[in-house]
N, C-alpha and C positions, 0 to 999 in steps of 0.2 A: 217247270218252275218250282222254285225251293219252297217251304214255310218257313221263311227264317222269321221270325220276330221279332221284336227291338227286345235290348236287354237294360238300359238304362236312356234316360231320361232328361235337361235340365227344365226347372221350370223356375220362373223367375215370379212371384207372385207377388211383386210391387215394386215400383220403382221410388217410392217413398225413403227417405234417409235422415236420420241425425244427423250427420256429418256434413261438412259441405268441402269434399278435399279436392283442392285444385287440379289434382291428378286422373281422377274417376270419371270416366268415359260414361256414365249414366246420369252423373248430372245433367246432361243436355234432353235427358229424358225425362224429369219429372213433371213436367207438366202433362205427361201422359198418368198421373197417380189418381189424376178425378179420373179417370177414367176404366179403372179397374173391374175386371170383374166379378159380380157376385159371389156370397160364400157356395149358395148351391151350384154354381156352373163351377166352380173348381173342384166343389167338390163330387158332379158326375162325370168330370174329366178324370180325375181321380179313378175313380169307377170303372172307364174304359180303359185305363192305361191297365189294371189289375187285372180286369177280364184277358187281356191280351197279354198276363203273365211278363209286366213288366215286371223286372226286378230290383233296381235299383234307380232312385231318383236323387237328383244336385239340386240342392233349394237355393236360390241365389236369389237377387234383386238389385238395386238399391239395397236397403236395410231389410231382410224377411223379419227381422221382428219389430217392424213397424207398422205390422201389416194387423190392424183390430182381429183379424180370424185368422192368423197366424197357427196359434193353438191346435183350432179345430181341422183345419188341412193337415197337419201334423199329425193328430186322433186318427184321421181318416187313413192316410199312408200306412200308419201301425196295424190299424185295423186288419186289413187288406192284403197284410204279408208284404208292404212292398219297404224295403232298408233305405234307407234316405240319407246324405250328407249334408249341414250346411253352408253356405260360405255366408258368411258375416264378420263387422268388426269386433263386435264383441259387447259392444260398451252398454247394451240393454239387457244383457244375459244377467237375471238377479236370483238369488239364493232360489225362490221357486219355480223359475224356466230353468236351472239347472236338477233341481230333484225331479221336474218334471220329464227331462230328458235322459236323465239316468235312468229310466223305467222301460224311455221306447226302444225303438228299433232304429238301430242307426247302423251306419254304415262302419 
Protein backbone atom coordinates (compact mmCIF):
# COMPACT_ATOMS: atom_id res chain seq x y z
CA UNK A 1 0.00 0.00 0.00
CA UNK A 2 1.13 3.59 -1.11
CA UNK A 3 1.70 6.83 1.28
CA UNK A 4 0.01 8.90 -0.79
CA UNK A 5 -1.21 11.88 1.06
CA UNK A 6 -3.83 14.53 0.30
CA UNK A 7 -2.38 17.37 -1.51
CA UNK A 8 -5.18 20.10 -1.17
CA UNK A 9 -8.07 20.59 0.78
CA UNK A 10 -11.56 22.64 0.69
CA UNK A 11 -12.75 23.89 3.89
CA UNK A 12 -15.86 25.72 4.14
CA UNK A 13 -15.62 27.58 7.58
CA UNK A 14 -19.10 29.20 7.53
CA UNK A 15 -22.04 29.05 6.06
CA UNK A 16 -22.95 32.68 7.03
CA UNK A 17 -23.53 35.35 4.06
CA UNK A 18 -24.15 39.05 3.16
CA UNK A 19 -25.87 38.13 0.12
CA UNK A 20 -29.03 36.54 -0.12
CA UNK A 21 -28.87 35.28 -4.14
CA UNK A 22 -31.55 33.23 -5.27
CA UNK A 23 -29.20 31.20 -7.02
CA UNK A 24 -26.66 29.79 -4.19
CA UNK A 25 -27.21 26.44 -3.25
CA UNK A 26 -25.84 27.30 0.49
CA UNK A 27 -28.52 29.26 1.41
CA UNK A 28 -30.57 26.31 2.31
CA UNK A 29 -27.58 25.89 4.81
CA UNK A 30 -27.39 28.73 7.08
CA UNK A 31 -29.23 27.93 9.62
CA UNK A 32 -26.31 25.43 10.29
CA UNK A 33 -24.05 29.06 11.08
CA UNK A 34 -25.11 28.75 14.95
CA UNK A 35 -23.72 26.03 14.79
CA UNK A 36 -20.14 26.52 13.77
CA UNK A 37 -17.17 25.44 15.11
CA UNK A 38 -14.82 26.97 17.48
CA UNK A 39 -11.71 29.11 16.53
CA UNK A 40 -9.44 26.39 18.50
CA UNK A 41 -11.06 23.16 16.71
CA UNK A 42 -10.32 24.85 13.40
CA UNK A 43 -7.55 25.93 14.31
CA UNK A 44 -6.00 22.18 15.51
CA UNK A 45 -7.61 20.89 12.36
CA UNK A 46 -5.44 23.35 10.69
CA UNK A 47 -2.63 21.60 12.64
CA UNK A 48 -3.38 18.28 11.30
CA UNK A 49 -3.83 18.99 7.95
CA UNK A 50 0.06 20.64 8.00
CA UNK A 51 1.45 17.76 9.87
CA UNK A 52 0.23 15.48 7.01
CA UNK A 53 2.00 18.09 4.64
CA UNK A 54 -1.07 19.29 3.12
CA UNK A 55 -0.36 21.84 0.59
CA UNK A 56 -2.88 23.65 -0.67
CA UNK A 57 -6.35 24.60 0.95
CA UNK A 58 -9.94 26.24 -1.01
CA UNK A 59 -11.61 28.66 1.61
CA UNK A 60 -14.99 28.75 0.60
CA UNK A 61 -18.47 28.95 2.65
CA UNK A 62 -21.25 30.84 2.49
CA UNK A 63 -19.26 34.26 2.76
CA UNK A 64 -15.43 33.25 4.52
CA UNK A 65 -15.32 36.69 5.58
CA UNK A 66 -18.14 36.67 7.59
CA UNK A 67 -16.80 34.40 9.68
CA UNK A 68 -15.59 36.90 13.36
CA UNK A 69 -12.14 34.43 13.18
CA UNK A 70 -11.75 34.43 9.70
CA UNK A 71 -8.48 36.45 10.10
CA UNK A 72 -6.89 34.15 12.53
CA UNK A 73 -7.55 30.62 10.44
CA UNK A 74 -5.92 32.68 7.71
CA UNK A 75 -2.73 33.46 10.33
CA UNK A 76 -2.79 29.90 10.93
CA UNK A 77 -2.70 28.56 7.19
CA UNK A 78 0.42 31.07 6.48
CA UNK A 79 1.92 30.14 9.49
CA UNK A 80 2.01 26.51 8.66
CA UNK A 81 3.34 26.67 5.04
CA UNK A 82 0.19 25.64 3.85
CA UNK A 83 -1.00 28.30 0.27
CA UNK A 84 -4.73 28.71 0.45
CA UNK A 85 -7.22 30.20 -2.24
CA UNK A 86 -10.49 31.99 -1.51
CA UNK A 87 -13.67 31.85 -3.13
CA UNK A 88 -15.92 34.72 -2.01
CA UNK A 89 -18.12 37.53 -3.43
CA UNK A 90 -16.06 40.04 -2.70
CA UNK A 91 -18.21 42.77 -1.43
CA UNK A 92 -16.53 42.66 2.43
CA UNK A 93 -12.85 42.61 1.06
CA UNK A 94 -11.84 46.51 2.45
CA UNK A 95 -8.65 48.33 1.98
CA UNK A 96 -7.20 46.42 5.17
CA UNK A 97 -8.22 42.60 4.35
CA UNK A 98 -6.67 43.51 1.16
CA UNK A 99 -3.09 44.75 2.60
CA UNK A 100 -3.68 42.00 4.84
CA UNK A 101 -3.75 39.46 2.08
CA UNK A 102 -1.08 40.96 0.12
CA UNK A 103 1.45 39.73 2.69
CA UNK A 104 0.12 35.96 2.99
CA UNK A 105 0.38 33.01 1.28
CA UNK A 106 -1.94 32.49 -1.29
CA UNK A 107 -2.38 30.36 -3.93
Amino acid sequence: MSNILPFEATLTFTYRCNLACPFCYERDSRSAAKNELPLSVWLDFIDEMADLKMFRVRVTGGEPFCHPYFRPMLERLGKRNMRYFIISNGTLITREWADFLAGERRC
